[in-house]
C-alpha positions in Angstrom: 0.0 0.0 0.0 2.2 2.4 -1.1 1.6 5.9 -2.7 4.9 7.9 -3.6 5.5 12.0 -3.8 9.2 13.5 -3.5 10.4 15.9 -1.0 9.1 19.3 -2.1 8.8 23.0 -0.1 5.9 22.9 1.9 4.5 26.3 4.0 3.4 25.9 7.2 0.1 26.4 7.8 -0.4 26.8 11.6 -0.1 30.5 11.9 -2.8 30.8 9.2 -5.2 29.7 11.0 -4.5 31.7 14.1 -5.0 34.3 11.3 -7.9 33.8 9.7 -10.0 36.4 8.8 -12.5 38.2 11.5 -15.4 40.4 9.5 -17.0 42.6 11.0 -20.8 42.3 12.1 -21.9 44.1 8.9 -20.1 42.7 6.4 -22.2 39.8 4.7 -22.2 38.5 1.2 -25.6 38.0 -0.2 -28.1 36.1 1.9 -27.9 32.4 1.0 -31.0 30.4 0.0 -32.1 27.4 3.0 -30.0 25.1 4.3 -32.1 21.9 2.5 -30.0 23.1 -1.5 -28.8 20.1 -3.0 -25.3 19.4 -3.6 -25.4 20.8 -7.2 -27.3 23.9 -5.7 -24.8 24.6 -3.2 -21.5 24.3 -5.6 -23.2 27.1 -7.9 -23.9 29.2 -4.8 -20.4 29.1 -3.7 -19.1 29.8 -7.3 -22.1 32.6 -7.0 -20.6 33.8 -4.2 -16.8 33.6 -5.4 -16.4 37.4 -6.1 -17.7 38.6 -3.2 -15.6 36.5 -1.2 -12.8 37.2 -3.1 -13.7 41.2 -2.2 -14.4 40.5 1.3 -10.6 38.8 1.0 -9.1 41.6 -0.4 -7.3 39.1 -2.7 -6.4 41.4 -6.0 -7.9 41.7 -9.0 -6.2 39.2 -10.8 -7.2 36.5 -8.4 -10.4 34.6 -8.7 -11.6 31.8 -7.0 -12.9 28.4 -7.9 -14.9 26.3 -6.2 -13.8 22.5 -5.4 -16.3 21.4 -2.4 -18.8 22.8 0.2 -19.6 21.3 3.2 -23.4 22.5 5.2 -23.7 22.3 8.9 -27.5 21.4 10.2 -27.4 25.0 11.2 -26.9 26.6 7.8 -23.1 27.5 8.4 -21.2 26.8 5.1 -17.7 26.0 4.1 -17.1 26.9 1.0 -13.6 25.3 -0.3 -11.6 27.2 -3.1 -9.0 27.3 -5.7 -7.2 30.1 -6.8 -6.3 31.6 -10.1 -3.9 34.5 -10.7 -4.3 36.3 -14.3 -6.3 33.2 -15.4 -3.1 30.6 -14.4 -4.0 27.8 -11.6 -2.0 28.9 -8.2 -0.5 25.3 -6.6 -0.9 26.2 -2.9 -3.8 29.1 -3.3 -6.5 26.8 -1.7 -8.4 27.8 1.1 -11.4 27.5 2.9 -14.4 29.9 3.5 -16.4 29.5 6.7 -20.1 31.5 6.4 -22.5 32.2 8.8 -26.2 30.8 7.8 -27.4 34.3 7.8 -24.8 35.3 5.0 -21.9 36.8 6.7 -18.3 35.8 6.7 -17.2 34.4 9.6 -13.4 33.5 9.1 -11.3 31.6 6.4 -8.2 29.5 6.3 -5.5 29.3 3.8 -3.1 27.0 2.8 -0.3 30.0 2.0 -0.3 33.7 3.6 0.3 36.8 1.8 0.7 37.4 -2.1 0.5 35.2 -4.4 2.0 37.2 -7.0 4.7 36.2 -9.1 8.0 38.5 -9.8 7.2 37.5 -13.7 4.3 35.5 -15.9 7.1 35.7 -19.0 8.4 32.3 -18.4 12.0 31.9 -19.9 11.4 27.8 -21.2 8.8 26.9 -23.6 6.4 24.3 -22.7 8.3 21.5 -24.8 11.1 22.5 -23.3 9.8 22.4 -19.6 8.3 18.9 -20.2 11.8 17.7 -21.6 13.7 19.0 -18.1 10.6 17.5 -16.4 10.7 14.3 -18.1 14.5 14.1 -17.5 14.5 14.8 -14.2 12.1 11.6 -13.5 14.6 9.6 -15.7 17.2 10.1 -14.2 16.3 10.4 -10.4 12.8 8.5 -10.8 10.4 11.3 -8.5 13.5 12.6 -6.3 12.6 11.3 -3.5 11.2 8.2 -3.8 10.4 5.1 -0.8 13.5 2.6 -0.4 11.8 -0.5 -1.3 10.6 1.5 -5.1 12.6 0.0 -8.6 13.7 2.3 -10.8 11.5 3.0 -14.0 12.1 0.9 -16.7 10.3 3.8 -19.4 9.1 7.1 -19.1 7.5 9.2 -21.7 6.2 13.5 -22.1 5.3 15.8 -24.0 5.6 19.5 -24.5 1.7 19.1 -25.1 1.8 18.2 -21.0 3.1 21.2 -19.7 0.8 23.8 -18.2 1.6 27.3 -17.1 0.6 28.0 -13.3 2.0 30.1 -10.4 3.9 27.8 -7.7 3.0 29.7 -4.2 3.1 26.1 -1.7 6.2 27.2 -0.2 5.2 31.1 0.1 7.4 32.3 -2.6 5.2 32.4 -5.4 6.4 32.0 -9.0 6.1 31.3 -12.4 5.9 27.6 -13.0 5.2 24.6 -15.7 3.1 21.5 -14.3 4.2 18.4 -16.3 2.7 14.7 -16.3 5.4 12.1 -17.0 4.1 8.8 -17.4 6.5 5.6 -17.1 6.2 2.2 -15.9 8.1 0.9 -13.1 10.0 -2.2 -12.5 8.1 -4.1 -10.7 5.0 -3.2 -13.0 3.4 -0.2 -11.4 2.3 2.1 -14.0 3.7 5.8 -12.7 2.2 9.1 -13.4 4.3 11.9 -12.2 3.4 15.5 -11.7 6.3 17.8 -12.0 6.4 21.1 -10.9 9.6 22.8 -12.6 10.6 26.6 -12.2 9.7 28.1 -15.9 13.0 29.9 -15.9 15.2 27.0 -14.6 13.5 24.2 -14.9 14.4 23.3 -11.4 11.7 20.8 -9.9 10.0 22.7 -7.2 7.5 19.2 -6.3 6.6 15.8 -7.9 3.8 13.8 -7.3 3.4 10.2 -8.1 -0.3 10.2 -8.8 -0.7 6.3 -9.0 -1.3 5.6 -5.2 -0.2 2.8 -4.0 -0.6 0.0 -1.0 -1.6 -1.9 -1.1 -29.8 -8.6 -7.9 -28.0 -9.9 -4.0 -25.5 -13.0 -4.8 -23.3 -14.5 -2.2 -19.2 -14.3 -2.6 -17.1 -15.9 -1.0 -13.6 -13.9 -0.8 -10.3 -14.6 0.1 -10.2 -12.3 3.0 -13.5 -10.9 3.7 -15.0 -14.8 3.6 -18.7 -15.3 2.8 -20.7 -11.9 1.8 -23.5 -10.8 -0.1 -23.2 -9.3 -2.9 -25.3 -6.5 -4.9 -25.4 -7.6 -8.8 -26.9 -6.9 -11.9 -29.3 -8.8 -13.6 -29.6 -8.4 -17.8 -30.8 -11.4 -19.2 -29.7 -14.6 -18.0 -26.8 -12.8 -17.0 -25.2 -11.7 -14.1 -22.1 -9.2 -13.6 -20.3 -7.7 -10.9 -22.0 -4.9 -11.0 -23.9 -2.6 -8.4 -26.4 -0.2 -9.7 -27.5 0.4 -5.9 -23.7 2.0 -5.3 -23.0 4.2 -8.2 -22.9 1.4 -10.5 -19.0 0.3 -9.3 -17.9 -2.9 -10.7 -14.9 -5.2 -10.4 -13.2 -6.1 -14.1 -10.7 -9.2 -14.7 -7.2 -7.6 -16.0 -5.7 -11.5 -16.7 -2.3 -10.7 -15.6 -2.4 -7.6 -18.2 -1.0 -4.2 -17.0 -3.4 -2.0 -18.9 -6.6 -1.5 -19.8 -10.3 -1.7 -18.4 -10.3 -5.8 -17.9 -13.2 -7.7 -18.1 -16.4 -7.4 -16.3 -17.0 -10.0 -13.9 -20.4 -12.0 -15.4 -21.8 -15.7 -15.3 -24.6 -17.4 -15.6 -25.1 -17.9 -11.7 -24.7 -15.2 -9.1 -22.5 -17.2 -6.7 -18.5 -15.5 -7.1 -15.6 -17.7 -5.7 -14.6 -20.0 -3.1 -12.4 -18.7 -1.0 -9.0 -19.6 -2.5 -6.5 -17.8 -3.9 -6.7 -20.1 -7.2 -10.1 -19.3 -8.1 -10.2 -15.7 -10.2 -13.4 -15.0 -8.4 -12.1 -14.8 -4.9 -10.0 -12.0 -5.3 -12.9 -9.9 -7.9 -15.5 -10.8 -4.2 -12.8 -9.0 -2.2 -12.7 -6.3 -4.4 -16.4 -5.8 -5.1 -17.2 -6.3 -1.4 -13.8 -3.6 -0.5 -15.6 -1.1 -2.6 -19.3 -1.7 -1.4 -18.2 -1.1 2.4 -16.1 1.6 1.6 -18.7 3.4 0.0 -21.2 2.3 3.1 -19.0 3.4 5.7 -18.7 7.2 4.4 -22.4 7.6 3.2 -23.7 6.1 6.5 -20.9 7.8 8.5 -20.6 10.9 7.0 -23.4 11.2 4.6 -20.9 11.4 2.0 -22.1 10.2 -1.7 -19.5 8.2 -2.8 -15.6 9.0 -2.9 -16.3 12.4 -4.9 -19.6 12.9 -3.3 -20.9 12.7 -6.6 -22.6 9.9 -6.5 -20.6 8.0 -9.0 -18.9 4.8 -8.4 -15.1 3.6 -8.7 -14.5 0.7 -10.3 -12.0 -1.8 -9.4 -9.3 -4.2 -11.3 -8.2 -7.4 -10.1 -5.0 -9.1 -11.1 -2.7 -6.9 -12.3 0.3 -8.0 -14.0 2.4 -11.4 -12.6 3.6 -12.0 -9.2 2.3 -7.9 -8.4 2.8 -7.6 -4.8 0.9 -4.2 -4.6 -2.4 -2.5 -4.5 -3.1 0.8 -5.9 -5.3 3.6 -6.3 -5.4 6.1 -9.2 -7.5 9.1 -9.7 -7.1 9.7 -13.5 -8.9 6.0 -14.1 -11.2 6.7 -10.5 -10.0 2.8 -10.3 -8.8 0.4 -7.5 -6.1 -2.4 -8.7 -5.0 -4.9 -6.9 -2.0 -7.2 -7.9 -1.8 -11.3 -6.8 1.3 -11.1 -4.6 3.9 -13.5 -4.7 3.5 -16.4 -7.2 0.7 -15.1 -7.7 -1.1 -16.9 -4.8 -1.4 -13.8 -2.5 -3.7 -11.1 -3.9 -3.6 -7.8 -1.8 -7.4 -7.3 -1.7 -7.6 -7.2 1.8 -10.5 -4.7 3.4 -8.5 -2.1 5.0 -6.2 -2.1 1.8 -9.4 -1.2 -0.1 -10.5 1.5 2.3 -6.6 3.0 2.7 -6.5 3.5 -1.1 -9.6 4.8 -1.7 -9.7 7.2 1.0 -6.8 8.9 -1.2 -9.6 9.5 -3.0 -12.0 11.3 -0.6 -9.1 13.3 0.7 -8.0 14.6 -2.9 -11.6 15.5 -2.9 -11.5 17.7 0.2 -8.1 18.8 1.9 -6.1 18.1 -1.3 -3.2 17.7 1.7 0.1 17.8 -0.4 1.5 14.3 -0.4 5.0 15.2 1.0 6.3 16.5 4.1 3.8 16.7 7.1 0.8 17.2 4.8 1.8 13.9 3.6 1.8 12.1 6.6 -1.6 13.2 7.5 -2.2 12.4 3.9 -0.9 8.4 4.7 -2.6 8.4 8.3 -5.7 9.6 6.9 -6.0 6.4 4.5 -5.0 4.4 7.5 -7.6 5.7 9.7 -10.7 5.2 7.2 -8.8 1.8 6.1 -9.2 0.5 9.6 -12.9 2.4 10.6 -13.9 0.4 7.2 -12.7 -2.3 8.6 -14.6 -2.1 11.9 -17.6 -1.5 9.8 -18.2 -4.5 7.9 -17.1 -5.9 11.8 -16.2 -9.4 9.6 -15.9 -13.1 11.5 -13.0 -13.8 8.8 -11.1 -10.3 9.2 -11.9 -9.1 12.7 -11.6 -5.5 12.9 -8.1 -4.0 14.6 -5.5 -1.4 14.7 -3.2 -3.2 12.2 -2.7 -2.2 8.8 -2.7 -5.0 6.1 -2.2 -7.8 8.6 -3.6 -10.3 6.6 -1.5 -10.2 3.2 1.9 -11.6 4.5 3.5 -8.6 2.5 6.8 -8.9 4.6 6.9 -12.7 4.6 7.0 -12.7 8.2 2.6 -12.7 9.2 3.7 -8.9 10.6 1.0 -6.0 9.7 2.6 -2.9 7.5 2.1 -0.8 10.1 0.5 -0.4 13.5 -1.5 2.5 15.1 -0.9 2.3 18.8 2.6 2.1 19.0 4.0 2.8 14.8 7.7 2.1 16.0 7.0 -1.5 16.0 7.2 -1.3 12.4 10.8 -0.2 13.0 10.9 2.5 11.1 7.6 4.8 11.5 7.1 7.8 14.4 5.4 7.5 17.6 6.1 11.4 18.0 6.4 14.4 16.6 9.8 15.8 16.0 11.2 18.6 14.1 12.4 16.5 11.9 9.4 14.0 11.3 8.5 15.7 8.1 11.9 14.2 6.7 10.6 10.9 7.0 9.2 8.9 4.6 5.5 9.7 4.5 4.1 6.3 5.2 6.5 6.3 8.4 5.7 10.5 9.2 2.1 9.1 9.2 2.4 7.3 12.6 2.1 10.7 14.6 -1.1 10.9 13.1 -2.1 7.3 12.9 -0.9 7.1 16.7 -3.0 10.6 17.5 -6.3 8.7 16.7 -5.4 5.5 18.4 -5.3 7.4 21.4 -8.1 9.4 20.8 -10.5 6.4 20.1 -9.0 3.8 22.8 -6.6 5.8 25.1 -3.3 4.6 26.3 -1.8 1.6 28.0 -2.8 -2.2 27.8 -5.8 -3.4 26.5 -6.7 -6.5 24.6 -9.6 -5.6 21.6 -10.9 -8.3 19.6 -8.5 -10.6 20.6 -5.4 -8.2 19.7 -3.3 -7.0 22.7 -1.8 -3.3 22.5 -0.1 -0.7 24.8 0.7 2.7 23.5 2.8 4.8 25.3 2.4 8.6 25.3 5.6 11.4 25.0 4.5 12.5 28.1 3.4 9.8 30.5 0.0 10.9 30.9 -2.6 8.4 30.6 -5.1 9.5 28.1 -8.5 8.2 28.2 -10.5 7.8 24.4 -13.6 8.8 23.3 -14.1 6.0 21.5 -13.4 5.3 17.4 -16.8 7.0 15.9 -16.5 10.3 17.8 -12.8 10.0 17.1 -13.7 9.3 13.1 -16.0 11.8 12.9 -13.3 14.6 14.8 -10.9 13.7 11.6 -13.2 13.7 9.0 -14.6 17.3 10.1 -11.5 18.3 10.2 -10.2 17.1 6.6 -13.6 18.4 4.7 -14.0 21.6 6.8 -10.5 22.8 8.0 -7.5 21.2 6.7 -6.3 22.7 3.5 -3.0 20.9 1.0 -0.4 22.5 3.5 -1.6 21.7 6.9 1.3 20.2 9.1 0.7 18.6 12.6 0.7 22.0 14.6 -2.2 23.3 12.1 -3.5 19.3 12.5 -4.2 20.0 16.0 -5.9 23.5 15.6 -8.2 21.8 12.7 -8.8 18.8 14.7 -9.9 21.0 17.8 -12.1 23.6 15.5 -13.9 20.3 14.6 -14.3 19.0 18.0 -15.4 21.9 19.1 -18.5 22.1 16.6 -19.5 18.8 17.4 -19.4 18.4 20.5 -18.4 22.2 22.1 -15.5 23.8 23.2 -14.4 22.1 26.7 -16.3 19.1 26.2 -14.8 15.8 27.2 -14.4 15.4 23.6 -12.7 18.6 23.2 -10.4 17.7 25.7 -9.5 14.7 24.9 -8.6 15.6 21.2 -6.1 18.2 23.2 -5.1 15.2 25.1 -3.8 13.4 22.3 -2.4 15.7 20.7 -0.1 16.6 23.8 0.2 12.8 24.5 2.5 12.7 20.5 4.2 16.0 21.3 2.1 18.2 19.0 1.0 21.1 21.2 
């Protein structure tokens, strides 16, 4: 379970929010219609609202703001999430969040960078083909910068000057003119890479890379390799069913054959009974997969009320074995697709539940936060898949993969029957954070993420030893305080609060913690025992 992005400048964003905006009484943008809009109706009230905000901002005239996402409280507050443009370009790090009272007026906002966003130039000095040359030979020859230890090399990469955009690089406060640049590749061991360069137009120095190929890791009855026996929601045409479910945003699992590209097969028979449990039946692995993407997509619309990973309503689809002897799982935005590889010997597929729920929870926080996947921002980025991973996985609450605070303990990926990582104490995985250290943000992000991932264990359990569903645990705290948890869906629905309504692509842990609190503090009021104990937490992995 695996998703890569190199090293790149990343603002802190915990001063901003100390900053944010305070209007006075009688300034108000135009009165908003009720509360009960639609999802459509509210997305064309906050682009409706754009200019004003920008006004009420004082962001210059050649800023605009567009609108990714709005969140409504039951009280009519709205949080209206924008991008920025300046002089029509895209501004990488000009997100930010706009928090309005249900009478209209602005109550306070929160940005991912401070200050202007202007660039010294908007003549760049490269031409586009000559930006996505230095971007595509930069990926050559250093394969994304900074990428995990256990990642091959790539075996072919290709661009274009077609690729490379013009946009305004402000993520590390010193905004500039800048080409954004897709190389695509495939690596060694047969993941498909799609990199997004950020180069300096006058250099071509890279200022960020992003590997956007994330990786891990009618009612029929399935029977899976991990999740066991399930129902499953199918379609019906003919005497013929598929894997298929109209009731879910008509997500379906496909049948790649060992291929590395492509759609794959839809899933269909003559019976609606998929797999027997092994490994060696093809169906196994596509009920894993179907049943991954059904709970994930139950667990946020019936915890959250969100409408699918977008909150669209539309369904991702999901590929089962990719390539030969593929010991990965992966999600990728551009295909809104879930692929899972067979393991070694192809005998292990990696379609275990939390692997589905970590990957496409990339999803849902692309869709919100947009937390930049390097540096801090990244490791809340990892934790956060982690997090809804394992709530997933106490969902579905399954006899065959009992829920815990391990991630991916069932696939065997290091040979040994250890887990990839764990949330009460992540040093056991030798290598990830318990605490926060000025120097955490170094780490690799899927090792940064245990200050995070160790945060919420405390929140939801609290510290020392305890034995839940049969798994014993003991997690310390930096400060040897016991901390007492609020249990995981108050601690759930703390993070995800925080991710849709606060956190914006440069939040680090400090800003985390502020975010984490604001959201606390809606739900269940400032100096609750909830409220508190999110502080707690916090102190007890040295983020205060």
């Amino acid at each position: 379970m695996k998703r890569k992005l190199a090293v790149g400048a990343v603002l802190s964003a915990s001063a901003l929010l100390a900053g944010a905006i305070q209007v006075s009484a009688g300034m108000a943008y135009a009165a908003p219609n009720p509360a009960s809009l639609n999802r459509g109706d509210q997305l064309a009230l906050a682009a409706a609202q754009a200019p004003a905000a920008a006004k009420a901002l004082g962001l210059g005239t050649q800023e605009k703001l567009v609108v990714k996402d709005v969140v409504v409280d039951a009280d009519g507050t709205r949080h209206f999430r924008y991008e920025r443009t300046y002089d029509g370009l895209p501004v990488l790090g000009g997100d930010l969040v706009v928090h309005q009272a249900a009478n209209g007026k602005l109550k306070s906002t929160d940005k991912a960078v401070a200050g202007s966003l202007a660039p010294a130039s908007l003549s760049p000095k490269l031409t586009a083909g000559q930006a996505a040359a230095k971007a595509t030979g930069a990926v050559r020859a250093t394969v994304g910068i900074a990428e995990d230890a256990d990642q091959a090399a790539l075996t072919s990469v290709s661009g274009s000057g077609s690729d490379a955009q013009l946009v305004v690089w402000a993520a590390d406060g010193a905004p500039r003119l800048a080409y954004r640049t897709t190389v695509e590749g495939l690596r060694a061991d047969g993941t498909p890479s799609r990199q997004l360069l950020v180069t300096d137009a006058d250099t071509g120095a890279v200022l960020s890379t992003h590997e956007q190929v994330q990786t891990s890791n009618a009612t029929g009855t399935g029977n899976g390799v991990f999740v066991g026996s399930v129902p499953l929601t199918t379609t019906l045409s003919g005497s013929t069913y598929t894997l298929k479910d109209a009731t879910r945003g008509g997500q379906y699992t496909t049948n790649l054959a060992n291929k590395t590209s492509g759609k794959g097969t839809v899933y269909s028979k003559t019976s609606n009974t998929w797999g027997n449990g092994l490994a060696s039946n093809k169906e196994s692995a596509a009920v894993d997969a179907q049943y991954g993407a059904a709970v994930t997509w139950d667990f946020y619309k019936n915890t959250f009320g969100r409408n699918g990973i977008r909150n669209d309503g539309v369904g991702a689809y999901s590929r089962v074995h990719y390539g030969s002897n593929y010991v990965n799982a992966f999600w990728d935005d551009s295909c809104f697709c879930m692929t899972y590889g067979d393991g070694a010997s192809n005998t292990h597929p990696l379609t275990e539940l939390d692997v589905s729920g970590h990957e496409m929870s990339h999803g849902v926080t692309a869709n919100t936060a947009g937390l930049n996947y390097s540096g801090e921002s990244g490791g809340l980025n990892e934790a956060t898949s982690d997090i809804f991973g394992t709530m997933v996985e106490f969902y579905a609450n399954l006899a065959k993969d009992k829920p815990d605070y391990l991630i991916g303990e069932l696939i065997d990926i290091n040979g040994n029957g250890t887990p990839l990582r764990y949330m009460d104490k992540p040093s056991k995985d030798g290598a990830s954070a318990d605490y926060w250290s000025s120097t955490v943000g170094n780490k690799d992000v899927h090792y940064s993420s245990g200050v995070a991932n160790h945060f919420f264990y405390l929140l939801a359990e609290g510290s020392g030893a305890k034995t839940i569903n049969g798994v014993s645990y003991n997690s310390p705290t930096y400060n040897g305080a016991a901390v007492t948890g609020i249990g995981r869906d108050k601690a759930a629905q703390v993070w995800y609060r925080a991710l849709s309504v606060y956190m914006t692509s440069t939040t680090n842990y400090k800003a985390a913690r502020t975010a984490t609190l604001n959201a606390a503090k809606d739900l269940y009021g400032s100096g609750s025992t909830e409220y508190n104990a999110v502080a707690a937490a916090w102190t007890a992995v040295n983020v205060n």
